[in-house]
N, C-alpha and C positions, 0 to 999 in steps of 0.2 A: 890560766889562759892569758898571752898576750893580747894585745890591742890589737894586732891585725886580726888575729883569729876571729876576736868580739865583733869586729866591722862584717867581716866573712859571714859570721851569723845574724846582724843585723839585719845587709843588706837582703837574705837570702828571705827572713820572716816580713820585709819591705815586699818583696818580690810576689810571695805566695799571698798575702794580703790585697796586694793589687791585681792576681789573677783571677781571686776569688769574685770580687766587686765589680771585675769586666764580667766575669760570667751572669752575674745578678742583673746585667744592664743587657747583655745578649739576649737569654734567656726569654723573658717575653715577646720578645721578635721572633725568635727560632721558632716557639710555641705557635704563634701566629700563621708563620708561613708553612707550618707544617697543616694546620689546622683550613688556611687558604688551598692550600693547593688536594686536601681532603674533597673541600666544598666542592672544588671546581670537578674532582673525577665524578662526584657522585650528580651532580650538575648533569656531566654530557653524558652518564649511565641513562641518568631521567629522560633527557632528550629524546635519546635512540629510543624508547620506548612508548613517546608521546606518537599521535595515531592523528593525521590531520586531519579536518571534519570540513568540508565540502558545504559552507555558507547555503549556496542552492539545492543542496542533497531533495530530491523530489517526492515530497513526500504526504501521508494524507490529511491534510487540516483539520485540528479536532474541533475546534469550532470558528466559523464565521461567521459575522453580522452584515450582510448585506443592505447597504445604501445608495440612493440613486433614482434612477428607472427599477423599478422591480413589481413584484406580483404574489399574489396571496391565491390561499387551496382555493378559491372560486373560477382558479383558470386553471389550464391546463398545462402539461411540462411531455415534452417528445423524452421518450427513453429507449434508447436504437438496441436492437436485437442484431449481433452477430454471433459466429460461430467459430470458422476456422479462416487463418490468413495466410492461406496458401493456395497455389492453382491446382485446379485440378481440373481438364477437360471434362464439361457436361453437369461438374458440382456443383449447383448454385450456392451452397452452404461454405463455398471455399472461393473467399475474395482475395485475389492476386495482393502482393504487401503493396504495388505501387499504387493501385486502385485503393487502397484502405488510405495511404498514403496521403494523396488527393483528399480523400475526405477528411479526413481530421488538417489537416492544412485548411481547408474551406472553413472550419468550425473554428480554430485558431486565427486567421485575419478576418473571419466575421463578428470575431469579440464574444464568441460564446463561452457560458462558465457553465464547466463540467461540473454536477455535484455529485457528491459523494452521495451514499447511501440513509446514511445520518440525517444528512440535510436533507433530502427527499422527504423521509419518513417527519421531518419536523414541521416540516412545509404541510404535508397533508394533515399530520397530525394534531398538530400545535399552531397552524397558520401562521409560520415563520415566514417572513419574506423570503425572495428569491430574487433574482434577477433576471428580469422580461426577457435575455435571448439567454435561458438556461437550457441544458440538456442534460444529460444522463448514458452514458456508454456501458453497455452490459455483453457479457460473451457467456454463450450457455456451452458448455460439457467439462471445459479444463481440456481444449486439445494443448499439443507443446508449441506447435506456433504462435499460439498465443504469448508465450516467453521468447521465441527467437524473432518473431517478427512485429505482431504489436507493439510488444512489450516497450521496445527503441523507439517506434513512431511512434508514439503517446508520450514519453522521455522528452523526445525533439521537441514538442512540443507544448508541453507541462499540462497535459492531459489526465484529469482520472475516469478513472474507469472499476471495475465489476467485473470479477470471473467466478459465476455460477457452476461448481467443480462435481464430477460424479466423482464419489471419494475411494472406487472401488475400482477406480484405472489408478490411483494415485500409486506412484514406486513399480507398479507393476506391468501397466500396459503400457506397450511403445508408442508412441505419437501421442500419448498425454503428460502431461504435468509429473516433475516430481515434488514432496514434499520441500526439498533445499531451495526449489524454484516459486515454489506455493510462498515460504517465510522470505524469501527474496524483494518477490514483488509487493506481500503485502506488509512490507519495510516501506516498498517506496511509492505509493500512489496508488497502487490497484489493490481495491478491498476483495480478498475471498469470502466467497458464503455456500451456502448448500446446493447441488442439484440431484439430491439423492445419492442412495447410495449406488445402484446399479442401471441408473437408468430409468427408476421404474413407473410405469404407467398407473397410476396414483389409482384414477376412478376406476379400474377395475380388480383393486384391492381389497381385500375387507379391510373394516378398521381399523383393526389390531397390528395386519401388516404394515400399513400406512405407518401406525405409529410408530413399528418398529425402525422403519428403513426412514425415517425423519428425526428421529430421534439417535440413531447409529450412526448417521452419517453428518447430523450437527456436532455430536461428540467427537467422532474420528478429527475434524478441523481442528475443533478446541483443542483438541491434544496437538495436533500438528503446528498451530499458529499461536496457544498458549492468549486465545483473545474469546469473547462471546460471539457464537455464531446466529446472527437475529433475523436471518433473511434468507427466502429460499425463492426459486425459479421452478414450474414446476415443468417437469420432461414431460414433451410434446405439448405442453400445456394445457394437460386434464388435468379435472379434478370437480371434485362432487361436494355437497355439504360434509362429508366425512371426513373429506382430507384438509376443511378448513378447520372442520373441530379438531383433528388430530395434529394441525400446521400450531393451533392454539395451545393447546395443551403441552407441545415439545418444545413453546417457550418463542419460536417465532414472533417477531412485531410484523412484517409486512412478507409480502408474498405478490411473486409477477406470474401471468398468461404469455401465454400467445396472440392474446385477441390485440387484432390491428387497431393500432391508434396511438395517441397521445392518453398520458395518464392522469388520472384527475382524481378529486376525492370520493365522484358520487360512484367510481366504481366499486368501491370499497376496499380497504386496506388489504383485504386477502384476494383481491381479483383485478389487480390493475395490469393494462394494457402496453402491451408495447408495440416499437415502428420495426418492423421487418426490416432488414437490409440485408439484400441478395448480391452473386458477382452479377445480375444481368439487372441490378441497378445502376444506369452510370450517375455523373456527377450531377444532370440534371435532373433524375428520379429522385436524389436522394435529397438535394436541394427542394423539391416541390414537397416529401415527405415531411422536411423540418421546420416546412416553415408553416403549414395548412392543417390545423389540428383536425378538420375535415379531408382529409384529403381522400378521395378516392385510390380503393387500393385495387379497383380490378383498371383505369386508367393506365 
């Protein structure tokens, strides 16, 4: 081999030498920005399927420690009775949304605290404090106004409330509640509990019926809300010593009337009272109701 040829070879094993050691110096970068630009897809994958959550989402406080002005089970707590919030000429059970409107506005710049169901029963129970202008908002049957027209004013206003449901319109009957509407609300503020299963008129049950239809229709909830059902309303607001032993036995802690008034402890856990409110109460019936734990109800 001549000496040019050898250079020819030299330069060539010069040449693949130094491509090899550019590659070894690339290489970790290349690895990198493949590895970056990996991150970054699987990054904005993550994003598109994070789910924003709503700071104020309104919802039911599991527990408060009330401080301040407040009050213990030796006083008394207003717990408002409605029904449906819709007009109906002639229906006193059916209060127009503006009228409902009106009142929880009054309750909201009066500084009153809604309590939940919990807090009530701890208050009587346990003599947990409360706060001197507390109340209590309850709806008896589960009609569906209750979700199109409460449901927003109470929202508006960071309101809770109680809907004592018959679980045997639930999916089924029109102008009540459905179950998607039932886990809705009691997501955001409003606690469901029992109002029987059909409606039924308790004290002229035997016992056994009692138990059956307080015991079917606390479970029908459970299943639907996936929560314990510990409180019931009773329809029309009978009931006898029977249906407090059978209220006890089917695991209930508290149990509301009809008998007018403000609720207190000496009525007894299974017989407390509540405030009527009718569409032919205007704002200043409803006002002398919440404030007069005496108030005259035929006035």
């Amino acid at each position: 081999m001549n000496k040019r040829g050898l250079k020819i070879i030299i330069a060539c094993i010069i040449i693949v030498i130094g491509l090899l050691g550019l590659c070894n110096i690339l290489k970790p970068n290349f690895l990198q920005d493949i590895k970056s630009n990996s991150t970054i897809s699987n990054k904005n994958n993550i994003d598109k399927s994070l789910k924003v959550v709503d700071s104020n989402d309104y919802k039911i406080p599991k527990e408060r420690e009330f401080t301040g002005d407040v009050i213990y089970n030796n006083s008394s707590v207003p717990v408002l009775m409605f029904h449906s919030i819709d007009y109906e000429k002639g229906n006193e059970l059916r209060i127009p949304k503006d009228a409902f409107r009106e009142k929880m506005k009054f309750l909201k710049d009066s500084g009153y605290t809604t309590l939940t169901l919990n807090e009530f029963y701890k208050f009587i129970e346990e003599n947990k404090p409360v706060p001197e202008k507390s109340v209590l908002i309850t709806f008896d049957d589960g009609y569906e106004d209750n979700y199109t027209n409460a449901y927003p004013v109470l929202k508006e206003f960071g309101l809770h409330a109680t809907i004592f449901v018959i679980t045997s319109t639930v999916d089924k009957d029109s102008g009540y509640l459905t179950s998607n509407q039932l886990r809705e609300m009691n997501r955001n503020g409003i606690d469901i509990e029992s109002h029987t299963v059909n409606h039924d008129d308790l004290d002229k049950l035997s016992y056994e019926k009692q138990l059956e239809t307080l015991r079917n229709s606390k479970e029908s909830l459970e299943n639907i809300l996936n929560k314990k059902i510990d409180y019931i309303a009773y329809p029309f607001g009978h009931f006898n010593q029977n249906t407090i032993k059978a209220v006890q036995v089917s695991g209930y802690k508290m149990a509301f009337t009809t008998e007018s008034g403000w609720g207190n402890k000496s009525q007894g856990i299974y017989k407390l009272h509540r405030v009527y409110v009718s569409a032919n109460h205007n704002i200043n019936e409803f006002m002398r109701r919440l404030k007069d734990p005496e108030y005259d109800i035929h006035k």
